[in-house]
C-alpha positions in Angstrom: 45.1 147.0 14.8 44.4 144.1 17.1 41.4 141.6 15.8 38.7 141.4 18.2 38.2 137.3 18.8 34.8 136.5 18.3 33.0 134.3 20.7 29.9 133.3 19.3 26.9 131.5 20.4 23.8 130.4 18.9 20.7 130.7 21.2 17.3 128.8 20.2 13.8 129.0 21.7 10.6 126.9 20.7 7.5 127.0 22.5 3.9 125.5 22.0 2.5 129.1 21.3 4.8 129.5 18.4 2.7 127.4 16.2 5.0 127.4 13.4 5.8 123.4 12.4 8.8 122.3 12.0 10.2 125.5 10.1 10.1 126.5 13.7 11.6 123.5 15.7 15.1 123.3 17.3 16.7 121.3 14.8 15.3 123.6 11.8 17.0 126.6 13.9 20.2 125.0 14.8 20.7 124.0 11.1 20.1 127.2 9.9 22.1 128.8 12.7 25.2 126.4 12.0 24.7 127.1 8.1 25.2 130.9 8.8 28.2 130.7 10.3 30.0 128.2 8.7 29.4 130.8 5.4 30.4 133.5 7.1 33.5 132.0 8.8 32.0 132.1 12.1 32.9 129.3 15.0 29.7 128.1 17.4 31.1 128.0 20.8 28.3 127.2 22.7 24.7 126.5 21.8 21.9 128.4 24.7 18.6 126.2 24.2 15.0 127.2 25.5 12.8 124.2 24.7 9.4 125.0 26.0 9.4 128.7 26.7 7.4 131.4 25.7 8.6 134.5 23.9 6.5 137.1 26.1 8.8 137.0 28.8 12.8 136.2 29.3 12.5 134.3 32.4 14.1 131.8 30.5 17.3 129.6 31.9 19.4 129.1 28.3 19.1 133.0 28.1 19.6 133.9 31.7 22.8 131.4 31.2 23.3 133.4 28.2 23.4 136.8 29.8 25.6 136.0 32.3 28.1 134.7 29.8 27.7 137.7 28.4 28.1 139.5 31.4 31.7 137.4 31.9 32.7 138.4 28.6 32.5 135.0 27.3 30.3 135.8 24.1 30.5 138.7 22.3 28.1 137.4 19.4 24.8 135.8 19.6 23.1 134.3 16.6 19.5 133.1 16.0 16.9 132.4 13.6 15.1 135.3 13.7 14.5 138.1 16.2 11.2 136.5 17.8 13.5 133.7 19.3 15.1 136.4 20.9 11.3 137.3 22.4 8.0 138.6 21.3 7.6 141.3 23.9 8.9 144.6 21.8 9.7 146.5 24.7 11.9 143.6 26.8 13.5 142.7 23.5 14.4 146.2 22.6 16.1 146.8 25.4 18.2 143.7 24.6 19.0 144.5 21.1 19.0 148.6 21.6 21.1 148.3 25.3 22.2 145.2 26.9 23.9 143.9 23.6 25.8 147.2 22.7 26.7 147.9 26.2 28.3 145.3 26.1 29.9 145.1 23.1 27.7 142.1 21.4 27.3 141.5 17.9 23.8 140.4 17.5 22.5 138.5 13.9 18.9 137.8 13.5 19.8 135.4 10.3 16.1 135.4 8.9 14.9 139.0 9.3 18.7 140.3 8.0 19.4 142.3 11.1 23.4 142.4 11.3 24.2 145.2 14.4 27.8 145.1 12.8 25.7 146.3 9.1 24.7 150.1 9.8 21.6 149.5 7.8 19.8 147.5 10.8 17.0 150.5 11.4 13.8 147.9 10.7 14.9 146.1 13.8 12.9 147.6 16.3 9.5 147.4 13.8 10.2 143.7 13.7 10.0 143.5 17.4 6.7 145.3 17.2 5.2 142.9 14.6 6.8 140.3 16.4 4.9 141.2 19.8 1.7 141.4 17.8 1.5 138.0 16.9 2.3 136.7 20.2 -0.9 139.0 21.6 -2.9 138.1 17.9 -1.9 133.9 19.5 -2.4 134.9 22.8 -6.0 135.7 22.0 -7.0 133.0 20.1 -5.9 130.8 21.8 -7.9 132.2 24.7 -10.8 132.9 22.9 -10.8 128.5 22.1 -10.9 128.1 25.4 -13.4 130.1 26.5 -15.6 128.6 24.0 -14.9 125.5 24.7 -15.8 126.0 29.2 -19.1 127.7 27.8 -19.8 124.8 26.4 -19.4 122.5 29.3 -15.8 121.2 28.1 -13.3 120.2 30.9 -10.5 121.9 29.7 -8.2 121.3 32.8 -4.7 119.9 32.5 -5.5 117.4 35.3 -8.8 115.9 36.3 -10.1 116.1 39.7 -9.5 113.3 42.1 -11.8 110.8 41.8 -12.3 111.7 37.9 -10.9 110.6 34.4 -11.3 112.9 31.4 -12.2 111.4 28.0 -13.1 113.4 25.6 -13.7 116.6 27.2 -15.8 114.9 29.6 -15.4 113.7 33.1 -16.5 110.2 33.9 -15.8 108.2 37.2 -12.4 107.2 37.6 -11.0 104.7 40.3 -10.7 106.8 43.0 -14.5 107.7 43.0 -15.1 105.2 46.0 -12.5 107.3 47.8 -14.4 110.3 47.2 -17.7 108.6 48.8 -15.1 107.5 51.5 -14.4 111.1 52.8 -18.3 112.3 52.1 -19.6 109.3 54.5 -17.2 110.3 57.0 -17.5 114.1 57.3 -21.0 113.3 57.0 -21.4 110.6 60.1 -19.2 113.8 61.9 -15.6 112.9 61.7 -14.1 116.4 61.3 -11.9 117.1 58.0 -8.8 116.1 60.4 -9.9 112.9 61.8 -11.0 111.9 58.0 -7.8 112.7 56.9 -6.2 110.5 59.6 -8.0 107.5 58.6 -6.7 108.2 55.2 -3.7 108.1 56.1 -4.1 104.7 58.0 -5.5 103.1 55.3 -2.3 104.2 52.8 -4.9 106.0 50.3 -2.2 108.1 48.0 -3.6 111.4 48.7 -4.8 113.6 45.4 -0.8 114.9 44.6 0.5 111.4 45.5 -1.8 109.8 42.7 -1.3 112.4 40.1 2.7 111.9 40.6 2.3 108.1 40.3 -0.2 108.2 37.4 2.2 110.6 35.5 5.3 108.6 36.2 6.7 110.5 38.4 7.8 110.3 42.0 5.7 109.3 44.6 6.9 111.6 47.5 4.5 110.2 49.6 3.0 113.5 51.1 0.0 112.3 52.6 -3.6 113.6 53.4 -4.5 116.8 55.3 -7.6 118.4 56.8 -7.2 121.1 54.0 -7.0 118.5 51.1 -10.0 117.1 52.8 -12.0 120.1 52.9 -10.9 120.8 49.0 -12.4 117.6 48.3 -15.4 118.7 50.4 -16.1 122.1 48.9 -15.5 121.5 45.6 -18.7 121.5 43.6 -17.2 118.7 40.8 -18.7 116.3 42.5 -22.2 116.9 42.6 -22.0 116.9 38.8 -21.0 121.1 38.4 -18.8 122.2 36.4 -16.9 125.3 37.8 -14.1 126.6 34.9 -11.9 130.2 34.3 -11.8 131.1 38.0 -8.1 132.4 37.1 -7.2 134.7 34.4 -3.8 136.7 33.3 -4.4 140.0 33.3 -2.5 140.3 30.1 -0.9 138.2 27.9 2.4 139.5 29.5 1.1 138.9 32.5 3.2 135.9 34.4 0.6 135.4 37.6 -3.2 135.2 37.1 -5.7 136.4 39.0 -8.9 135.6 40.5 -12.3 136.4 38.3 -15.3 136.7 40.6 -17.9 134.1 40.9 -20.2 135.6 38.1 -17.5 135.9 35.5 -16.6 132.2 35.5 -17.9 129.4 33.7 -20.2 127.4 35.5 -22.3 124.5 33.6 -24.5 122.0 35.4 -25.3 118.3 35.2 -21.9 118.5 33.8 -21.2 115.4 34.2 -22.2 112.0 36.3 -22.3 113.2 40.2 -19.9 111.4 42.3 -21.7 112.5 45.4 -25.9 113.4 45.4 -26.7 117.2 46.0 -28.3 116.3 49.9 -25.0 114.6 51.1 -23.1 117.2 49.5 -24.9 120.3 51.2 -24.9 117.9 54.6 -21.0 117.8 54.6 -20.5 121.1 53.8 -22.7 122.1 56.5 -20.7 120.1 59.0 -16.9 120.7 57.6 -17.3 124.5 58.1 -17.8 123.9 61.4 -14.8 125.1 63.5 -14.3 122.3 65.9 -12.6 124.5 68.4 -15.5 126.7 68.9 -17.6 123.4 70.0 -17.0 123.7 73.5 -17.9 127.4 73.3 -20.8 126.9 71.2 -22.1 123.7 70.8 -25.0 125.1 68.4 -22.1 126.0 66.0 -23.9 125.5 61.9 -27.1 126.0 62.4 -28.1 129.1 64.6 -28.4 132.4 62.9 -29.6 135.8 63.4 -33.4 136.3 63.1 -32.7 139.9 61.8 -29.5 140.1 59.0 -29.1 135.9 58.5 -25.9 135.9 59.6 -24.4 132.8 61.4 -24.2 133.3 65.3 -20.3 131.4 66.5 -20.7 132.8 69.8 -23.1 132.6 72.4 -21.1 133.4 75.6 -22.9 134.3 77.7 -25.6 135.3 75.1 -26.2 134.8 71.1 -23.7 137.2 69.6 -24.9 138.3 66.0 -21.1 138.9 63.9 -23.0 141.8 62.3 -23.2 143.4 65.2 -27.1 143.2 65.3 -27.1 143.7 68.7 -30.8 144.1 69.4 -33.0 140.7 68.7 -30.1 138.1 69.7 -28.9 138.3 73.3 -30.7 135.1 74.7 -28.7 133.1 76.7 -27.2 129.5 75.8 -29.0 127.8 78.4 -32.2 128.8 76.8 -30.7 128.5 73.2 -30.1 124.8 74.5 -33.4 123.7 76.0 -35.4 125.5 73.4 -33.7 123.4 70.4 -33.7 120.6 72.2 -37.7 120.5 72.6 -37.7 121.4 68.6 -35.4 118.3 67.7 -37.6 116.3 70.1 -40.9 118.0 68.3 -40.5 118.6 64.8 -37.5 116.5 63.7 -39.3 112.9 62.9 -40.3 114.8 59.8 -36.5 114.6 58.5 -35.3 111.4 60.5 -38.1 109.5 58.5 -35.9 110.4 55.9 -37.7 113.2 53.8 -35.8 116.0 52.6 -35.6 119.0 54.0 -35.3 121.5 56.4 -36.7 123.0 59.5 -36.3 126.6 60.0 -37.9 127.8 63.2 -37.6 131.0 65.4 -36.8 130.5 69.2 -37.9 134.0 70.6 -37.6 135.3 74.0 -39.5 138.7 74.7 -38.1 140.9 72.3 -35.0 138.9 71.4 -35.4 136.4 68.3 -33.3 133.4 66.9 -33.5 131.6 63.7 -32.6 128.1 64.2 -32.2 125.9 61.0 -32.1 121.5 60.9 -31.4 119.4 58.7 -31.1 115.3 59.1 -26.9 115.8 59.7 -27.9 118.2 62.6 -29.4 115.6 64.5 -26.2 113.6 64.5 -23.8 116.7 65.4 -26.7 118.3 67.7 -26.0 114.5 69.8 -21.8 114.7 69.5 -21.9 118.2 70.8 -24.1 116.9 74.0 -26.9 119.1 74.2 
């Protein structure tokens, strides 16, 4: 009878859910790994490491490097320190230890939990990897649970602050790219468009948002630049005005490896988080003016602030008549040479009341027979309503 040669290998696999100390770290396992062997007269070929990774999946690359070898017929025994560093999902590690391994003719040794595959008495194997699955899920949860706890209190909880933000102590506070962030407001807001902001960005060699997080890390400033999208990010995002908007992602399960997005009354939204960066008016005025669609100008030079009279919705086209995109087609088929004059004479009428620099708005109807507009003003409309030449 010819002696099989055994090929062994010794695969380890910490990550921060674990929670374990250092009876858990990767020099506690490779010790006790070695220590097997050497007792049983077993040689360590080659060591498959995953420093980092969770247990609830096997997306891992020491154990996709692992299963090739396997797959080559380089290792024919795997070692570890027990069977949840193998993984905690029952169902992906069974079919490792029930399938993969005997297919292939693997001798698999879970030194902790006893589990031998070459000892016929290895039946509590596939209750370990059931236990094992339920305290990754038992983890999964509490650690979910802190979180949550900690956003409904107001919390940042993010693993990076926003631009123009510093985190201390759960708390954002002005960092030193605030003055940037008032850059970009003052310019959408005087009626540079998210691209031509993000030009004179650009110009002045600001390190855009992913630029600055690389060079405050350490890491390597790649030099990407600013973008109309990064501007309108910036723009849109309600940080600044002092809210707090947290949990609009969430893994289905704890399996899950993608999240999902939770609707806007499931997430975590706290108020006067935090000091504003930018004041509530200025941030409603640019969000006014950065949704605008600047190719649509020439079209319809009313673009952000005409309606319809009848549902509310926005009105982007008024060629040759206001065209409501609800399809309310009776009540908003005047033409834009009326729409044009007849906000003209209201800017000229009724607008002192904002210029003198009172807040807010003018909402007036512009109706012609049995056809009706709502027409809404604010001070920023006076600017755009004299860029857009009416």
């Amino acid at each position: 009878m010819i002696l099989k040669q055994l090929n062994c290998a010794g695969y380890l696999r910490l990550s921060k859910d674990d929670g374990e100390g250092e009876s858990a770290s990767i020099k506690n396992q490779r010790r006790i790994i070695m220590d097997f062997a050497k007792e049983n007269g077993l040689e360590i070929i080659k060591e498959y490491c995953d420093d980092g990774f969770s247990g609830t999946n096997f997306d891992r690359p020491g154990f996709k490097a692992l299963v090739e070898d396997i797959k080559k017929e380089r290792i024919n025994v795997v070692i570890v320190k027990d069977l949840s560093r193998l993984g905690r999902d029952y169902i992906e590690t069974g079919k490792f230890t029930e399938k993969f391994f005997p297919e292939n003719g693997v001798r698999f040794i879970a030194v902790n939990d006893g589990i031998d595959t070459d000892c016929p008495m290895n039946d509590l194997a596939p209750f370990r990897n059931v236990i094992n699955e339920m305290y990754a899920r038992d983890t999964s949860r509490k650690i979910r649970s802190a979180l949550y706890s900690r956003m409904k209190s107001g919390i940042f909880v993010g693993s990076a602050s926003p631009y123009g933000y510093e985190c201390k102590n759960g708390v954002l506070v002005k960092g030193e790219k605030a003055q940037v962030v008032e850059f970009i407001f003052k310019k959408v807001t005087e009626g540079n468009s998210a691209q031509k902001t993000a030009e004179i960005l650009n110009l002045t060699g600001e390190l855009s948002p992913l630029d600055y997080r690389s060079y405050k890390t350490g890491r390597e400033v790649r030099n990407y630049g600013w973008s109309a999208s990064t501007v309108r990010k910036i723009i849109k995002n309600p940080v600044y005005k002092g809210v707090l908007v947290q949990g609009k992602t969430r893994k289905p399960t704890f399996k899950s490896e993608g999240s999902k997005n939770v609707p806007d009354e499931m997430r975590f939204v706290t108020l006067n988080a935090h000091e504003k960066i930018i004041s509530d008016e200025v941030f409603e005025m640019a969000n006014r003016l950065v949704s605008i669609n600047r190719n649509s100008l020439e079209n319809n030079p009313l673009a952000g602030f005409l309606f319809c009279a009848k549902c509310g919705a926005e009105i982007k086209r008024i060629t040759p008549f206001a065209v409501c995109e609800n399809n309310c087609l009776e009540g908003t088929r005047i033409t834009k040479q009326v729409l044009i004059r007849k906000v003209n004479e209201i800017i000229r009428t009724d607008f002192s009341k904002l210029s003198l620099g009172k807040r807010g708005e003018i909402v007036e109807n512009i109706t012609v027979g049995k056809n009706s507009v709502t027409v809404k003003l604010r001070n920023s409309d006076v600017l755009k309503a004299n860029k857009n030449k009416l």
